[in-house]
C-alpha positions as CSV (number, residue, x, y, z in Angstrom):
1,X,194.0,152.5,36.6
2,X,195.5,154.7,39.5
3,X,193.5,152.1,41.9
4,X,194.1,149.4,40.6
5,X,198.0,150.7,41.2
6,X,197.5,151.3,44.8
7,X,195.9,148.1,45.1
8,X,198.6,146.3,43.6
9,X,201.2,148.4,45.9
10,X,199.2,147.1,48.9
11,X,199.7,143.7,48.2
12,X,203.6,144.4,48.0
13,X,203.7,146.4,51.1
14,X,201.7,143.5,53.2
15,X,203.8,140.8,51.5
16,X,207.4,142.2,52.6
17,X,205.8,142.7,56.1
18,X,205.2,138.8,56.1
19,X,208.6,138.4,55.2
20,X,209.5,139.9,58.0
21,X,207.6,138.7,60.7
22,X,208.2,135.6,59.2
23,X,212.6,136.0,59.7
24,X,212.0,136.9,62.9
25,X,210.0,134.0,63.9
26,X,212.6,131.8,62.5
27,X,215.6,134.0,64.5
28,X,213.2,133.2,68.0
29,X,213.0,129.7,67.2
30,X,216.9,129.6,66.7
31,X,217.7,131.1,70.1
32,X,217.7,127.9,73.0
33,X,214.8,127.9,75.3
34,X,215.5,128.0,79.2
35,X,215.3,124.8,81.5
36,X,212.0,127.1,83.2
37,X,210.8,127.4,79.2
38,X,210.8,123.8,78.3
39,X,209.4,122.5,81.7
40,X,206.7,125.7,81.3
41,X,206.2,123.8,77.8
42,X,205.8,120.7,79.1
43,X,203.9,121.6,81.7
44,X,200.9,123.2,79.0
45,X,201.1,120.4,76.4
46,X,200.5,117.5,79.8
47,X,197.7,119.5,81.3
48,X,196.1,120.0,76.9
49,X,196.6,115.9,77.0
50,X,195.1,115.8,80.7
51,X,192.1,118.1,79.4
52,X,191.8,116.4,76.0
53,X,191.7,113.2,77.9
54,X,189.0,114.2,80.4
55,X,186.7,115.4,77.8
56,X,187.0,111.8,75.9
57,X,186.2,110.6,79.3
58,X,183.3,112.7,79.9
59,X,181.8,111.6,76.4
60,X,182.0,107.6,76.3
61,X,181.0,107.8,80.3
62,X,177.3,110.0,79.0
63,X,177.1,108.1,75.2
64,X,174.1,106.5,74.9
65,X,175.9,103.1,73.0
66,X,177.6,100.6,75.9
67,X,181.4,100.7,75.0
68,X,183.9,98.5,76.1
69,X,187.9,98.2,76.2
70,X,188.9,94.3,75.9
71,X,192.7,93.5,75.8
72,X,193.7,91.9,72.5
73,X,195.8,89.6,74.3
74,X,194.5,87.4,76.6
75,X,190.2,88.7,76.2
76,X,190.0,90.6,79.0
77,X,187.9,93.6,79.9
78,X,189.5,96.6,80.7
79,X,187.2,98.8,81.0
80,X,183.5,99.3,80.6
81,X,181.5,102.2,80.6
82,X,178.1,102.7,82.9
83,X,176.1,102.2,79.6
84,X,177.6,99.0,78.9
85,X,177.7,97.9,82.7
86,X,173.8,99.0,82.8
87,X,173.1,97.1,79.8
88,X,174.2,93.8,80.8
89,X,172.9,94.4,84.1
90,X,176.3,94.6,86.4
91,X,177.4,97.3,88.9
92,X,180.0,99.5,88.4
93,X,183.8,98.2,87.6
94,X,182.2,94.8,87.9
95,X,183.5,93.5,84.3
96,X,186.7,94.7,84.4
97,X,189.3,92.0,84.8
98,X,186.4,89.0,83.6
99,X,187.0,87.5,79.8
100,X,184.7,89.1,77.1
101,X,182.8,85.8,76.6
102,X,180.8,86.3,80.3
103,X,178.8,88.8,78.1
104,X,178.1,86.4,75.1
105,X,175.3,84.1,74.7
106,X,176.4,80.0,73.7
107,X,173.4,78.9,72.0
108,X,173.8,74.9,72.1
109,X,175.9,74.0,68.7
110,X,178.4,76.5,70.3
111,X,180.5,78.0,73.2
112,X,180.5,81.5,74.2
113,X,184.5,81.1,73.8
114,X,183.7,80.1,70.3
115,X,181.8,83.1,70.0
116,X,184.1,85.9,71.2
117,X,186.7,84.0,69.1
118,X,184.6,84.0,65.5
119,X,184.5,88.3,66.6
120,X,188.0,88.9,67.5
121,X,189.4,86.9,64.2
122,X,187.3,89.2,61.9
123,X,188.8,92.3,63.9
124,X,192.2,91.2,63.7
125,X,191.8,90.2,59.9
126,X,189.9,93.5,58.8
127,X,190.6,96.0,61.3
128,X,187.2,97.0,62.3
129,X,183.7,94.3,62.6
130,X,180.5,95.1,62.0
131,X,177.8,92.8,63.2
132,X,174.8,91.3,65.2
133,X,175.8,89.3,68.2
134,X,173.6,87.2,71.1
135,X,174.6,88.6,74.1
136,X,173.1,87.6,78.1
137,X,172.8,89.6,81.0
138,X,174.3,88.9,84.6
139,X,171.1,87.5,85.4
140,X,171.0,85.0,81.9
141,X,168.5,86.4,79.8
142,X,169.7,86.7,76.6
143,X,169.3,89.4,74.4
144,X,170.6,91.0,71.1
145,X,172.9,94.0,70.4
146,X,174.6,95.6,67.1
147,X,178.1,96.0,67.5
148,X,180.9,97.6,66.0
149,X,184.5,96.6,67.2
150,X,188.0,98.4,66.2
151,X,191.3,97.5,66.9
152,X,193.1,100.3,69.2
153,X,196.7,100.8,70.4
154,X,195.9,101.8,74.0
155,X,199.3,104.0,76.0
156,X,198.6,101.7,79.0
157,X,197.2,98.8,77.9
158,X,198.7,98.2,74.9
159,X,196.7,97.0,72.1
160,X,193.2,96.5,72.6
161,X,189.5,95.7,70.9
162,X,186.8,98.3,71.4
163,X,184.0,97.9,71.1
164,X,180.5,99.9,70.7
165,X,177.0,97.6,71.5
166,X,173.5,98.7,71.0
167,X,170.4,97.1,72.1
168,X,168.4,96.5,69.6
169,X,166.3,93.5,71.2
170,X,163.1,95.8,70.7
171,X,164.2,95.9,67.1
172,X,164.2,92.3,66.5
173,X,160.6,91.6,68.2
174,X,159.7,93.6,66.0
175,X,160.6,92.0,63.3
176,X,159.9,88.3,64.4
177,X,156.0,89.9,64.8
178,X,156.3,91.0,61.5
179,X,157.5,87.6,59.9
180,X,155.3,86.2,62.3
181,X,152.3,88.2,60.9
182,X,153.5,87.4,57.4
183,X,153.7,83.9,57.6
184,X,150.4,83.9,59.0
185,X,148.7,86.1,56.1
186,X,150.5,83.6,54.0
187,X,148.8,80.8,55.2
188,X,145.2,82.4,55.3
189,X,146.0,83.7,51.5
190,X,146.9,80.4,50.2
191,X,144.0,78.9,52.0
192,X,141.2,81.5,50.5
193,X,143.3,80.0,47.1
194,X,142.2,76.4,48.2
195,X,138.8,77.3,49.2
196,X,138.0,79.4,45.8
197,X,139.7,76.6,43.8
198,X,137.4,74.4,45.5
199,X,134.2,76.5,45.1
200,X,134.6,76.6,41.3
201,X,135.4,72.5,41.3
202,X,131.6,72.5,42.6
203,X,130.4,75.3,40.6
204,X,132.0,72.6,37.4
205,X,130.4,69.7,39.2
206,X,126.8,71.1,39.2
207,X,127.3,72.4,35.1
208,X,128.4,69.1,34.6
209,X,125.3,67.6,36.5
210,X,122.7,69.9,34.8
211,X,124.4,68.6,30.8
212,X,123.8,65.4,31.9
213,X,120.1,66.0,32.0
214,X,119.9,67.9,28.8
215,X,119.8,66.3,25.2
216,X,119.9,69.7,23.7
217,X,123.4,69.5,22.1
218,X,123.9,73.0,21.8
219,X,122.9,73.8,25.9
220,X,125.5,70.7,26.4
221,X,128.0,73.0,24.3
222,X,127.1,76.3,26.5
223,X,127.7,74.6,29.4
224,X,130.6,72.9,28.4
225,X,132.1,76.1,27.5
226,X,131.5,77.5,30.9
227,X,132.9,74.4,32.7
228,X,136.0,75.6,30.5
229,X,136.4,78.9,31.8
230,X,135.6,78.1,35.3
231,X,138.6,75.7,35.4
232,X,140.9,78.5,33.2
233,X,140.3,80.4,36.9
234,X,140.5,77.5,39.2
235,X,144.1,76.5,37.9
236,X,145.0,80.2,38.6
237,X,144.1,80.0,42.5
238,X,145.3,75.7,42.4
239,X,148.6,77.3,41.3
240,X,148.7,79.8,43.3
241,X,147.7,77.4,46.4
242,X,150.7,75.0,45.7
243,X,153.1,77.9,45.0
244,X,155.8,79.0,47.0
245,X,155.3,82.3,45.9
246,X,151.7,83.8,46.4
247,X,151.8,86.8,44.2
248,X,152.8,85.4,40.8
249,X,152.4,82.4,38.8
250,X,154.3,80.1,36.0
251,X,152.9,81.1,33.2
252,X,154.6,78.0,31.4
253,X,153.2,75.1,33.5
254,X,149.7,76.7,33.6
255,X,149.3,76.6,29.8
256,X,150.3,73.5,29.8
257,X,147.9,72.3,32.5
258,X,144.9,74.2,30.7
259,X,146.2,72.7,27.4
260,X,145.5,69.0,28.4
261,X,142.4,69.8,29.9
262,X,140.8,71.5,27.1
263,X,141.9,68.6,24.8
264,X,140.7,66.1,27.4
265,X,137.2,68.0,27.6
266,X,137.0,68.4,23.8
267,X,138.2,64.5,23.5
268,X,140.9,65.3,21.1
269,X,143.2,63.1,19.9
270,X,146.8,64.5,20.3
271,X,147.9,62.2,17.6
272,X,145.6,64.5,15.2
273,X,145.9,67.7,16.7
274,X,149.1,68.6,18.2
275,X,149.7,71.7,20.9
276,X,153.0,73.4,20.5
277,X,153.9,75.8,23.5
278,X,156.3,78.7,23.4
279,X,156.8,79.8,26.9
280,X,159.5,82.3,28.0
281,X,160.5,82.0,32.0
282,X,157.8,84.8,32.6
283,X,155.5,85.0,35.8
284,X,152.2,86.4,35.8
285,X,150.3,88.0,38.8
286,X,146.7,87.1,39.7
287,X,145.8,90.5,38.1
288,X,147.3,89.1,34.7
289,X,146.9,85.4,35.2
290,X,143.0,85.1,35.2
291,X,142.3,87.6,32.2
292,X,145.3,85.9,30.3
293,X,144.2,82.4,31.4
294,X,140.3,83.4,30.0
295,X,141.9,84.3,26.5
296,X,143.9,81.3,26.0
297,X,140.8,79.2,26.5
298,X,138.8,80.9,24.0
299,X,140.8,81.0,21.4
300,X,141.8,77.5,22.1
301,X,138.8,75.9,22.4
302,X,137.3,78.0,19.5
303,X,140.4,76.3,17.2
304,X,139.4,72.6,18.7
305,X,135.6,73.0,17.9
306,X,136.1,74.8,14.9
307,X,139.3,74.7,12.8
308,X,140.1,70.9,12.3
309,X,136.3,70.2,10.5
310,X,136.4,66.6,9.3
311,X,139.1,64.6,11.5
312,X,141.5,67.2,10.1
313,X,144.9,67.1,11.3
314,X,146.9,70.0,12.6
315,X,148.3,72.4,14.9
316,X,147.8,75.1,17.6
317,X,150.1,77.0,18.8
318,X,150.4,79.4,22.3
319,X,153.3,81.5,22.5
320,X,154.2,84.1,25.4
321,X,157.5,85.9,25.3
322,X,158.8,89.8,26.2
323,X,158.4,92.2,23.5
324,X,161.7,93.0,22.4
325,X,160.8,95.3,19.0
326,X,159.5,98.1,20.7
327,X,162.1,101.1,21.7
328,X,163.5,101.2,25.0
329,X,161.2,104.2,26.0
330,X,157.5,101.8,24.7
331,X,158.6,98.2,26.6
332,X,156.7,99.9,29.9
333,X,153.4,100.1,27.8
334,X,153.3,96.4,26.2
335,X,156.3,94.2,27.3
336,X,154.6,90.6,26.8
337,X,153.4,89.6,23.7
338,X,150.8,86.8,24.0
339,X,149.5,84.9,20.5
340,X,147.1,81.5,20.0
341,X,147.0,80.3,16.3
342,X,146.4,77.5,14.4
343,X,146.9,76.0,11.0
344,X,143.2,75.4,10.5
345,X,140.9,75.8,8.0
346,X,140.2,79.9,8.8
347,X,137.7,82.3,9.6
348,X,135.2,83.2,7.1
349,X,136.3,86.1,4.6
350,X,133.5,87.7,5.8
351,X,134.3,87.6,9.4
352,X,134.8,90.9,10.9
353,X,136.3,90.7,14.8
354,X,134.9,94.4,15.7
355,X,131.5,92.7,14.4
356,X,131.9,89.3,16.2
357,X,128.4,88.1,17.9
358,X,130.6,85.3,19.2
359,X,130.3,85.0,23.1
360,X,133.6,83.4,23.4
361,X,134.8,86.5,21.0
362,X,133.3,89.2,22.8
363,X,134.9,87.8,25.7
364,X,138.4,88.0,24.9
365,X,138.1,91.5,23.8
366,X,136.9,92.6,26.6
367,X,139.3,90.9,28.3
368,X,142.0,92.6,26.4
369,X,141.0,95.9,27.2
370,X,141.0,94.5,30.8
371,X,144.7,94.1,30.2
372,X,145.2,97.5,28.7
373,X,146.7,95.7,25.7
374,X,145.6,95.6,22.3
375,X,144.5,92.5,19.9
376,X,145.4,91.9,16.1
377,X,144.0,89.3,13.9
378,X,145.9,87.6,11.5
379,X,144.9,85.3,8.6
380,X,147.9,85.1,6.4
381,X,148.2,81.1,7.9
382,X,145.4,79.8,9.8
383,X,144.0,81.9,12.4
384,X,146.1,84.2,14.7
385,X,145.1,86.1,17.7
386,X,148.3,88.1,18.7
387,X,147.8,90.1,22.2
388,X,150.7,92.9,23.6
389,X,149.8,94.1,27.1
């Protein structure tokens, strides 16, 4: 407790002492200074401006960035320092008194004056412009610089637009190689899509040659079924080919596409059998496009050949939408929903999928698990096939 005291005395003891330094400050700032004082005064706070000045000096004269001063007036440079000179390839002082627009490149739907003016009205407006301008050198070549220009009330010249350029035409070859590279690959990518599309058109052409020699109505049916999935792969890479974008499909238009050739290879009348599409704007990647493509032709083609027996009308339907029933913290694991079903006659009650000796069967469950997704059968109204991946 008795520290605590002392401690607490301290305090009071330093405090009154601050008062009264503090009094006697105040009583030396009341008494007039000398004419020797003030000029001594002067004298100290010219030579901290002169020094303060100097150093500024020192730093935009050694920066690394080209800056130059350009009177907001009339567009004349005022100063340049040697980075900036260097830059643009002129000698020292050389800019100063020329207009800002010597520096700036006038591609041909526009004047350098045009330029410089499109600048200085977004500095006056904002205060401070940040962009990319075409410059040229002294000796014409053009080349590109980032800038960043500030409005500045200068003591001699009044008010002024300075501004801070950097290089960067090593920067933008770059990039042009780049797009340059990309539009390249782009063009080799979509042609390995033509030339696999085409590949599988004359894997189709010899299947349907070799059915034509057969009489066999059930090696006509095995290689009609193949000609079918070929083609579910070829409209992948066709789409693909004739796409602006290389890396994903529409899902929508593909069905569609694979739809009317099924029915066309199957000879169906749409009149009897009807397709009815529910397609959300969704686009599929190659990876998902093929295996998704595969599945939607076996079920498909399994419904024509089998579910309508007799000239039996009806209908199939192809739905692919987002899964919205799953909690927020699932939809990374099986967002898309995919189901094929029809109104037909059914599967056997006997018919067990895990069981399946079906090729076409089979086939879509492997390809399934190739989706890491997972397949339910439903019977309650036709057939269903209902796929979350």
């Amino acid at each position: 407790m008795g520290d605590r005291q002392k401690t607490k005395q301290q305090l009071l003891e330093e405090l009154a002492a601050l008062r009264l330094e503090i009094a006697a400050l105040k009583q030396q700032r009341a008494v007039p200074l000398s004419p020797q004082d003030v000029q001594s005064q002067a004298m100290t706070e010219q030579l901290q401006i002169k020094q303060t000045l100097e150093l500024h000096a020192i730093v935009i004269r050694n920066i690394a960035e080209g800056i130059c001063l350009v009177r907001a007036c009339d567009g004349i440079i005022v100063y340049a320092n040697p980075k900036f000179e260097q830059m643009f390839g002129y000698g020292p002082e050389e800019l100063n008194g020329q207009h800002v627009s010597i520096v700036n490149y006038a591609p041909d739907q526009a004047t350098a004056e045009a330029v410089n003016q499109t600048i200085t009205q977004a500095v006056t407006q904002n205060g401070e412009a940040i962009y990319e301008v075409h410059n040229v050198r002294k000796d014409g070549t053009p080349f590109w610089c980032r800038a960043i220009a500030s409005a500045f009330e200068h003591p001699e010249y009044g008010p002024v637009f300075v501004a801070v350029q950097q290089d960067i035409t090593a920067q933008r070859q770059a990039e042009e190689k780049l797009r340059t590279s990309l539009r390249e690959k782009e063009v080799l990518l979509k042609e390995i899509h033509h030339r696999v599309k085409n590949n599988l058109q004359i894997v189709d052409s010899l299947l349907t040659m070799q059915a034509r020699r057969t009489d066999d109505p059930r090696t006509r049916s095995i290689l009609r079924d193949s000609q079918s999935r070929i083609t579910s792969i070829a409209l992948v890479h066709e789409k693909l080919y004739r796409s602006v974008d290389l890396a994903n499909i529409n899902f929508a238009r593909y069905i569609q596409d694979l739809s009317t050739h099924l029915f066309e290879s199957y000879n169906i009348d749409t009149r009897q059998i009807k397709l009815c599409t529910r397609i959300e704007k969704i686009l599929l990647d190659i990876e998902k496009a093929i295996p998704c493509g595969l599945i939607i032709n076996e079920l498909i083609s399994n419904a024509l050949k089998h579910a309508f027996p007799n000239g039996q009308t009806g209908e199939i339907h192809v739905e692919l939408y987002r899964n919205r029933q799953l909690p927020p913290k699932d939809k990374f694991h099986y967002p898309l929903i995919l189901a094929v079903w029809d109104n037909g006659i059914g599967l056997p009650t006997t018919f067990d999928l895990t069981q399946t000796r079906s090729l076409g069967l089979t086939l879509v469950q492997g390809l399934v698990d190739q989706l890491e997704g997972t397949l339910t059968l439903d019977r309650s109204q036709g057939t269903g096939f209902r796929i979350c991946f």
